[in-house]
N, C-alpha and C positions, 0 to 999 in steps of 0.2 A: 783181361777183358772178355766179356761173355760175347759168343757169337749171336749174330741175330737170323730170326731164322724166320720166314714169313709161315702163317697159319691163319687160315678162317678160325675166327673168333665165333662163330655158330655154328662151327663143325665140334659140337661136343660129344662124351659120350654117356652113359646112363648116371657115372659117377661125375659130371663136369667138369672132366677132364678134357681138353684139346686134343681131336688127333691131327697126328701129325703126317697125314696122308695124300696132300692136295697136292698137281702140281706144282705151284708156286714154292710147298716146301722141298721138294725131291730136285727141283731147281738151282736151290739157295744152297741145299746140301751140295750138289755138286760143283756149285761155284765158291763153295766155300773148301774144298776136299774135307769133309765131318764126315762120320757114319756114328748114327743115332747110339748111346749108349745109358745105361740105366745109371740114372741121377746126374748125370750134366748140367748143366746149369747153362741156361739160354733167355735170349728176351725176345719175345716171341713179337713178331709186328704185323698190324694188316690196313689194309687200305681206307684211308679215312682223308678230311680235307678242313682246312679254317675254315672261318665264315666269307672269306673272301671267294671261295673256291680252290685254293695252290693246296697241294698234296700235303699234306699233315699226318703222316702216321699213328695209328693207335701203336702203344706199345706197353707190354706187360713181364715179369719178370716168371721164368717157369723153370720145373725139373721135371727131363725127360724118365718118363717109365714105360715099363715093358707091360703089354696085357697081358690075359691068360691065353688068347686066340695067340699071342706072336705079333700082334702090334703094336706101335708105338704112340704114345700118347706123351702130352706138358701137362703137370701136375702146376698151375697156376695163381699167383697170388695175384688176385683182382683187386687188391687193395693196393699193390705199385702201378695200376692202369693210369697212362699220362700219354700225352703227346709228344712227339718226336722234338717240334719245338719247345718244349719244355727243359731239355737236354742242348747242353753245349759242347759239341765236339771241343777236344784237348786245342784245337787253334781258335777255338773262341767262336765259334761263327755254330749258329744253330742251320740244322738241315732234317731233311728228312732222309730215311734209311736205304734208299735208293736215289742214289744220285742221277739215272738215269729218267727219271718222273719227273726232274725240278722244270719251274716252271717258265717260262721263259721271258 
């Protein structure tokens, strides 16, 4: 299973690429124990909501790369971009990728 790692979705770089530099991702890394490595495979997710207002994940499928500065960036197919509810966890029950957002 690909780990999911949050990232501003308009934090690009000249090549539109995702970096992977916001707190929120340095966060996830470390509540997930990851350290970034070249071509990974990750599904990248950021804050978004239904039409009702309850949190609904954007989420996107990406491979980690190294820059030439020494940075990290998701190399991103915008073409798997979906919502979290769109996805059913293995117990059947759709959520969004922080459980601690849900709504109440």
């Amino acid at each position: 299973m690909k780990p999911r790692l949050y990232a501003d979705f308009q934090n690009l770089d000249d090549d539109g690429h995702v970096r992977l530099n916001t707190q929120g991702t340095f966060h996830d890394l470390s509540r997930l124990g990851l350290t970034l490595t070249e071509g990974t495979a990750l599904i990248l997710y950021t804050d978004d909501a239904d039409e009702t207002g309850r949190p609904d994940d954007l989420l996107v499928d990406g491979l980690v790369r190294r820059t030439a500065d020494g940075g990290w960036v998701a190399e991103v197919d915008w073409d798997s971009l979906r919502h979290a509810s769109d996805e059913v966890r293995l117990d059947g029950d759709p959520g969004t990728t922080n459980p601690a957002r849900k709504s109440i």
